[in-house]
C-alpha positions as CSV (number, residue, x, y, z in Angstrom):
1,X,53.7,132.6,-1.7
2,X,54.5,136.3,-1.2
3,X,51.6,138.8,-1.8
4,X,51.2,142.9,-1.4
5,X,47.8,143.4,0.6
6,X,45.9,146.3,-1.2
7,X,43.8,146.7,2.1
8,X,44.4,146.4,5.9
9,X,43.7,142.9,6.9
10,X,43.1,141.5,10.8
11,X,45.7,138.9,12.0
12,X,48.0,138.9,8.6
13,X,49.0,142.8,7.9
14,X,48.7,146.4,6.7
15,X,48.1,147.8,3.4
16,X,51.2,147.8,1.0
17,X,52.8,145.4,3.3
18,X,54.4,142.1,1.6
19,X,53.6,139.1,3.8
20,X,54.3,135.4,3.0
21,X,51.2,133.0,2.8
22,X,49.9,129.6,1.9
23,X,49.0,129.6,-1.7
24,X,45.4,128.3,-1.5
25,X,45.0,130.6,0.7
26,X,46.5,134.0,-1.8
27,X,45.0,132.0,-5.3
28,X,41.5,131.2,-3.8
29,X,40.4,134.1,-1.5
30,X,42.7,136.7,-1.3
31,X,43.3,137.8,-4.9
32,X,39.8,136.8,-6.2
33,X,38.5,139.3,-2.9
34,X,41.1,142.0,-4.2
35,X,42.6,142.2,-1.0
36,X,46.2,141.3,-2.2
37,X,47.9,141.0,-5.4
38,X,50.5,138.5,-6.2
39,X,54.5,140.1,-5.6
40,X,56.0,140.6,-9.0
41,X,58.6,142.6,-9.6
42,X,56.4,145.4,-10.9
43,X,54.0,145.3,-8.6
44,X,57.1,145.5,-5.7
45,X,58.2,148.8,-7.6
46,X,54.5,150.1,-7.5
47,X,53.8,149.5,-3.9
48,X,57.4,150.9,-2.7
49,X,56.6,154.3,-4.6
50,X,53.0,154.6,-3.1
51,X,54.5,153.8,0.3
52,X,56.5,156.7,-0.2
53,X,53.5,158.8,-1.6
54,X,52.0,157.8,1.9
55,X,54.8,158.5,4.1
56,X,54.8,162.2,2.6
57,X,51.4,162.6,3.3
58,X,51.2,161.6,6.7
59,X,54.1,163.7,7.5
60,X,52.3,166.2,6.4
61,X,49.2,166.1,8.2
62,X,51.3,165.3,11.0
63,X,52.7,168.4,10.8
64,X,49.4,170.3,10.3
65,X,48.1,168.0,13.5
66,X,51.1,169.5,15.6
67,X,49.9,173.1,14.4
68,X,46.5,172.7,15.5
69,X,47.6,171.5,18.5
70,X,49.6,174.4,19.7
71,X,47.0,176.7,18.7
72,X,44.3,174.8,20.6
73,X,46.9,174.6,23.7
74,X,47.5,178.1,23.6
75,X,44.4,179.3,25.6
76,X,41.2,177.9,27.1
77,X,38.1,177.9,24.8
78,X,35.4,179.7,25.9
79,X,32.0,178.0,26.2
80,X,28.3,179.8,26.8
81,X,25.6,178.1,28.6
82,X,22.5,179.4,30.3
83,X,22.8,179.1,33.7
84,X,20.7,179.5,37.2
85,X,20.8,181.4,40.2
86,X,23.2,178.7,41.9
87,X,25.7,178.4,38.9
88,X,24.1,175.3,37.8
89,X,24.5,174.8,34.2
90,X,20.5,173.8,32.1
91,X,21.4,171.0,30.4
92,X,25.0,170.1,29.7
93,X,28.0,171.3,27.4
94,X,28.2,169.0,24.9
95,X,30.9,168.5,21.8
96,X,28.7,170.0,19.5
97,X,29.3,173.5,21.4
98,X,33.0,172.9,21.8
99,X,33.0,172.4,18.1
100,X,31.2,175.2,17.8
101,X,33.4,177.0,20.3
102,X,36.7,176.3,18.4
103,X,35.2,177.3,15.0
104,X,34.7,180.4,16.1
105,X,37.6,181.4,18.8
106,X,40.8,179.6,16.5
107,X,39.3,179.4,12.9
108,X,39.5,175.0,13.2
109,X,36.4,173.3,11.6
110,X,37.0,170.2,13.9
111,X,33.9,167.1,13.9
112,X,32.0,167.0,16.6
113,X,32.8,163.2,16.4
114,X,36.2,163.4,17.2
115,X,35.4,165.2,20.4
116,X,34.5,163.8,24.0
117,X,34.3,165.3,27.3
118,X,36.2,164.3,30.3
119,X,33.7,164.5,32.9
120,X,30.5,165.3,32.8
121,X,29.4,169.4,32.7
122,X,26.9,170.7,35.1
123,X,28.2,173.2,36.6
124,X,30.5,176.9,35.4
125,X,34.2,176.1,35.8
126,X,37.4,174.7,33.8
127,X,37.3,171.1,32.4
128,X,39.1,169.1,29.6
129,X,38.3,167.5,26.3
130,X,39.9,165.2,24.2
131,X,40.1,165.6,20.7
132,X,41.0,162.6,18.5
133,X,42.9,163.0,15.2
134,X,43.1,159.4,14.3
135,X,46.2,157.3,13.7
136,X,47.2,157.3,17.7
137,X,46.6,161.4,17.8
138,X,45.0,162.7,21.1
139,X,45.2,165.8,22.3
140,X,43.3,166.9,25.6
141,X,42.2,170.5,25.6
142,X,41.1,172.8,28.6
143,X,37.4,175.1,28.0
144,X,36.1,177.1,30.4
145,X,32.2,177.3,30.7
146,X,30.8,180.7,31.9
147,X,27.8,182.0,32.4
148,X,25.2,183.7,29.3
């Protein structure tokens, strides 16, 4: 029996994606869970057009993703942090403060979530961070941390 999953679905498929499967299986737990519907002709036509209402949208933000980028890759970001005598860093630089960094040196609200840090901070010098768009999207970034 041929169904069209609604929602993503371990081991069988994507969203909008037509897979064949047992019967039972479609009738007794995947349609009554809404995680599928049954393939009619209709339902074909619907899922084609929102497949296509999907591909525009990730080529867009795909697009905006490749913008960000560049601007990002352009120049290091800056990053402040209270220092001592030796050049030793208090604490560490964390995401928050390269989020923070980015907001205000290129105008990109970017979640502090989808940052990480190489290698740990300690001390004033250049390092990288990764930044994680989502759908496969990583770009690694260089910040510099000097002195306050």
């Amino acid at each position: 029996m041929q169904v069209i999953l609604i929602k993503d679905i371990d081991n069988l498929g994507a969203a909008q994606e037509v897979v064949n499967v047992r019967p039972g299986y479609a009738r007794n737990y995947l349609i009554p869970h809404k995680f599928a519907i049954e393939a009619s002709s209709s339902n074909l036509k619907i899922a084609g057009e929102k497949g296509k209402v999907k591909a525009k949208k990730e080529a867009a933000l795909l697009s905006e993703i490749t913008k960000v980028t560049d601007v990002l890759k352009a120049s290091p970001i800056t990053v402040g942090a209270k220092t001592g005598t030796s050049g030793k860093i208090f604490g560490s630089v964390t995401p928050i403060q390269i989020a923070r960094a980015i907001r205000e040196q290129k105008g990109y609200e970017i979640d502090r979530k989808r940052i990480s840090i190489v290698e740990e901070v300690k001390e004033l010098g250049t390092y990288k961070a990764t930044i994680d768009f989502g759908n496969s999207n990583i770009i690694e970034i260089d910040f510099e941390v000097v002195g306050e």
